[in-house]
Rosetta silent file (secondary structure, phi, psi, omega in degrees, C-alpha in Angstrom):
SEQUENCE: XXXXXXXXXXXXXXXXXXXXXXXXXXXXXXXXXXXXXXXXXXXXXXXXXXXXXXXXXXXXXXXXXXXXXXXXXXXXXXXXXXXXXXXXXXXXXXXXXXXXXXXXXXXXXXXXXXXX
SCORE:     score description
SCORE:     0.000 S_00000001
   1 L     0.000    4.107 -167.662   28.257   40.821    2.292 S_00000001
   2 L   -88.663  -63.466 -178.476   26.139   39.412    4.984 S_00000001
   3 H   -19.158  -61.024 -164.311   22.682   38.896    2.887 S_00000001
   4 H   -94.482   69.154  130.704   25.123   36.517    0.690 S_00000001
   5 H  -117.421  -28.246 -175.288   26.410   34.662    3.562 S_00000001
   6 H   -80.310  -46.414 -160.245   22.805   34.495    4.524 S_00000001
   7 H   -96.241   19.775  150.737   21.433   33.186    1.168 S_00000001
   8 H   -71.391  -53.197  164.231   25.194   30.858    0.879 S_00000001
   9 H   -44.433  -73.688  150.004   24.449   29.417    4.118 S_00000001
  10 H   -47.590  -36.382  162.783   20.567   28.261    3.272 S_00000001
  11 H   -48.415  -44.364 -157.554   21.493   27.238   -0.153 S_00000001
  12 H   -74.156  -31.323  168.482   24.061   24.833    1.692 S_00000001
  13 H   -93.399    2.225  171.141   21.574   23.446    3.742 S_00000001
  14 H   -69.502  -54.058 -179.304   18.701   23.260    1.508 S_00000001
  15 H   -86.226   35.499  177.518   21.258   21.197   -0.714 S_00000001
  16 H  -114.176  -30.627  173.043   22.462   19.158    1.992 S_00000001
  17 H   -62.825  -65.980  163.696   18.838   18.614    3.376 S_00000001
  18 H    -6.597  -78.680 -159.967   18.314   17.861   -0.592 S_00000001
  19 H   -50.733  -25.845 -164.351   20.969   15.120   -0.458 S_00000001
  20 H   -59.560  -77.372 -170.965   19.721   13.124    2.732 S_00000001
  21 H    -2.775  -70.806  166.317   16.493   13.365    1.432 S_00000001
  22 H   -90.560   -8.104  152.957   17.310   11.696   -1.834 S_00000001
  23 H  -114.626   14.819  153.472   19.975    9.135   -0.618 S_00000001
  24 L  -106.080  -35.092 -178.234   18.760    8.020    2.469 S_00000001
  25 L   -93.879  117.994 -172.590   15.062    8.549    2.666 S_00000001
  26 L   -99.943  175.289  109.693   14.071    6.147   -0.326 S_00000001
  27 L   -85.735  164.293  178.996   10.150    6.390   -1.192 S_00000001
  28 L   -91.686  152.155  171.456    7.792    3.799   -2.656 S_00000001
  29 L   -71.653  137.708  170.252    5.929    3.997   -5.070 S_00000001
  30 L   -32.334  120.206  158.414    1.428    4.168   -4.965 S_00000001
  31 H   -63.006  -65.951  174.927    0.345    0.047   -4.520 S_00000001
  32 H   -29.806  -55.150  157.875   -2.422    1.486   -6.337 S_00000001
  33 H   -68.831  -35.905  167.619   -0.644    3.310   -8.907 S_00000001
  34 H   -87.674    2.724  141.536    1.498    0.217   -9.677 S_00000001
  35 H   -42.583  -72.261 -171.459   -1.608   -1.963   -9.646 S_00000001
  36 L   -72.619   -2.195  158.722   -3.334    0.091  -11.985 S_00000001
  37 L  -104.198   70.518 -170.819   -0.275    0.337  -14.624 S_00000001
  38 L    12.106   26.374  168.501   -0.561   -3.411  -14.464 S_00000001
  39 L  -102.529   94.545 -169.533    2.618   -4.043  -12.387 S_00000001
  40 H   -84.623    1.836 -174.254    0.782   -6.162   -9.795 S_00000001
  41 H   -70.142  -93.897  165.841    4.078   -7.659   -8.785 S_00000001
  42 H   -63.106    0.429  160.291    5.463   -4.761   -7.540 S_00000001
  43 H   -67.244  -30.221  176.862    2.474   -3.441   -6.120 S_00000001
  44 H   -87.288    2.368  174.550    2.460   -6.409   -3.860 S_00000001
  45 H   -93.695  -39.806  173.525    6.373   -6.176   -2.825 S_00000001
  46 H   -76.645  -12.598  163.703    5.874   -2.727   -1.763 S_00000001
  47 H   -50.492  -52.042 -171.854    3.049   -3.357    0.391 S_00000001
  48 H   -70.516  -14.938  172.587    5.192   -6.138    2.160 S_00000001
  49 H   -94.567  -33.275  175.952    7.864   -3.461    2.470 S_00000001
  50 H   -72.834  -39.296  177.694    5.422   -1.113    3.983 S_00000001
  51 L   -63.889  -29.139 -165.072    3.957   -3.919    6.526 S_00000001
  52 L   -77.574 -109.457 -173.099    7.782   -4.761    7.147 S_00000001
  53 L     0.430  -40.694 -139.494    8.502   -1.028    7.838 S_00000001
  54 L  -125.176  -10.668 -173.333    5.039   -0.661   10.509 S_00000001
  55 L    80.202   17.627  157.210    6.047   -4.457   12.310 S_00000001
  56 L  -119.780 -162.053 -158.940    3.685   -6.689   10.435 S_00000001
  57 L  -145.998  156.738  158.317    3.982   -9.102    8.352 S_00000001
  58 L  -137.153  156.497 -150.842    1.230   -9.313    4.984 S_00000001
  59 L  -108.858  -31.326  -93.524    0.095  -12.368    3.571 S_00000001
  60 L  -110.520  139.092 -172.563   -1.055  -10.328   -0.064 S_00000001
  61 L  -141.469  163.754 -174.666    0.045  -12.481   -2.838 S_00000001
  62 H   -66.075  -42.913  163.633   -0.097  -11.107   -6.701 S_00000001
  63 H   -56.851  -18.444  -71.486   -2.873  -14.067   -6.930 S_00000001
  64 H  -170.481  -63.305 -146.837   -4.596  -12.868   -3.887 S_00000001
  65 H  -101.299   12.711 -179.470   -4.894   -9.304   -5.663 S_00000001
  66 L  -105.526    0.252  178.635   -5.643  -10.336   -9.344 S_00000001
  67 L   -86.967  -14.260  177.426   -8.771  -12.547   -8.134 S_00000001
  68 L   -65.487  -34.795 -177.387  -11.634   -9.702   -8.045 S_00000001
  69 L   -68.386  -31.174 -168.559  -10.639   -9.421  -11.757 S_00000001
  70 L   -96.040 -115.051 -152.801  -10.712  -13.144  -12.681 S_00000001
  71 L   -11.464  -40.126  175.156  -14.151  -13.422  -10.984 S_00000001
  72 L   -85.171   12.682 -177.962  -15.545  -10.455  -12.460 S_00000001
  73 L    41.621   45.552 -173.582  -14.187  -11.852  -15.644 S_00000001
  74 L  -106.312  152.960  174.290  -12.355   -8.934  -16.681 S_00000001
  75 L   -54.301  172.846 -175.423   -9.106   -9.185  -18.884 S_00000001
  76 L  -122.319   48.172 -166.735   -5.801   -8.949  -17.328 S_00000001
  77 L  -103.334  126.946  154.958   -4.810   -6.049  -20.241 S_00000001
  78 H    -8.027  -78.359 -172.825   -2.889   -3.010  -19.053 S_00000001
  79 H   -63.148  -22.526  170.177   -4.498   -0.793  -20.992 S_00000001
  80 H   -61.529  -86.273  164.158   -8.026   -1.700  -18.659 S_00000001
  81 H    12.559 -110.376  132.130   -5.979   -1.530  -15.944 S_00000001
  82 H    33.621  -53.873 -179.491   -4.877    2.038  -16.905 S_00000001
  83 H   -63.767  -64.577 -172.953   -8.879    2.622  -17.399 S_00000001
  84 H   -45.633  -53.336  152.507   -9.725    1.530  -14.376 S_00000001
  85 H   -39.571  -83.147 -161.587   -7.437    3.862  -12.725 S_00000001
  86 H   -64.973  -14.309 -175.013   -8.337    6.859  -14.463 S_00000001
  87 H   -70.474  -49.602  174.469  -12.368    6.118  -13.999 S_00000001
  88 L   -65.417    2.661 -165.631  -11.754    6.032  -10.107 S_00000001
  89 L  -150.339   55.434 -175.972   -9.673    9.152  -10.332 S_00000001
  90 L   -87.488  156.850  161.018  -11.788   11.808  -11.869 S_00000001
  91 L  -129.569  140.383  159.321  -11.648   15.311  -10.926 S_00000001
  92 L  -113.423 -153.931  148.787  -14.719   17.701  -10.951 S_00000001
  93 L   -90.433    9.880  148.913  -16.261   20.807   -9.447 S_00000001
  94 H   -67.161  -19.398  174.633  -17.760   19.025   -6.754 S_00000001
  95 H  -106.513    3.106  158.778  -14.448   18.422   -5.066 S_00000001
  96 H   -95.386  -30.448  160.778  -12.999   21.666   -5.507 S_00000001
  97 H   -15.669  -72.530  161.630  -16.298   23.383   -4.709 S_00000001
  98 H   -22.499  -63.971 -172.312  -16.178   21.052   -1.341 S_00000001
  99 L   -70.979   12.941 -168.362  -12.805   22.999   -0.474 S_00000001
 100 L  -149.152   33.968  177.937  -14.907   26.538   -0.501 S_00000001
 101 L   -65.244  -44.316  178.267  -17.775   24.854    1.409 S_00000001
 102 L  -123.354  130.953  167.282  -17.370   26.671    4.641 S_00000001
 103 H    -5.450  -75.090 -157.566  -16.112   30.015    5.896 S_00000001
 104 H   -71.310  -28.442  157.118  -13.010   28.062    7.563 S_00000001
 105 H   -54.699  -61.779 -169.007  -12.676   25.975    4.708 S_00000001
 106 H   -63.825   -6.879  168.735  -12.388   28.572    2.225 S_00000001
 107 H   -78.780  -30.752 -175.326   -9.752   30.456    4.562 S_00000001
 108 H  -105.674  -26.937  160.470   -7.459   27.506    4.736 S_00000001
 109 H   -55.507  -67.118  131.559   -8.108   26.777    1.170 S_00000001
 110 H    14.171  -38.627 -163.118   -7.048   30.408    0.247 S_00000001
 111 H  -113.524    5.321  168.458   -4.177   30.234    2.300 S_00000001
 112 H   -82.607  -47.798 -165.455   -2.988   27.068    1.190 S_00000001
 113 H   -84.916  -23.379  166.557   -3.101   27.994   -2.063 S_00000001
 114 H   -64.682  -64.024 -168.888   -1.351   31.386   -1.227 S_00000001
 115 H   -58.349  -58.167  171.235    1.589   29.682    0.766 S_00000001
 116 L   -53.763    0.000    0.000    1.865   27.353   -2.988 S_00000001
């Protein structure tokens, strides 16, 4: 009986560890990622929630972060948006190459990927 006292006892704190987690700890959501599904709104309240959180104050106003777009006389469409996003967020085999660059890389790549 002890092994299942052992794995009753870590279940109970994994799901108590769980619970905190998810009702206490909230997270925010990517400014970037809610930028780039056009909700420029809330990309700029969590920023002001992050600056809150760190003791500053931000000035970032939804005009403020929608003006590179009206100057460059691009549409205000989602779906661009959306584009724009995925164009900046390509992946190839230069970045995972990059993670097998060096001896010491590829051991802590290796073992990173082991431990996952």
């Amino acid at each position: 009986m002890g092994w299942r006292y052992l794995l009753f006892t870590l279940g109970g704190i994994t799901l108590f560890l769980w619970g905190i987690r998810f009702f206490v700890f909230t997270l925010l959501e990517s400014p970037r990622f809610l930028s780039g599904i056009g909700r420029d709104a809330e990309a700029v309240e969590v920023i002001h929630k992050l600056a809150k959180f760190n003791g500053r104050t931000s000035s970032l106003t939804v005009e403020e972060l929608e003006a590179p777009e009206r100057a460059a006389g691009a549409r205000s469409s989602s779906q661009e948006k959306r584009n724009i996003l995925s164009k900046s967020s390509k992946y190839d085999p230069v970045h995972v190459k990059a993670l097998f660059a060096t001896p010491k890389m590829a051991w802590s790549t290796s073992l990173l990927i082991a431990i996952w």
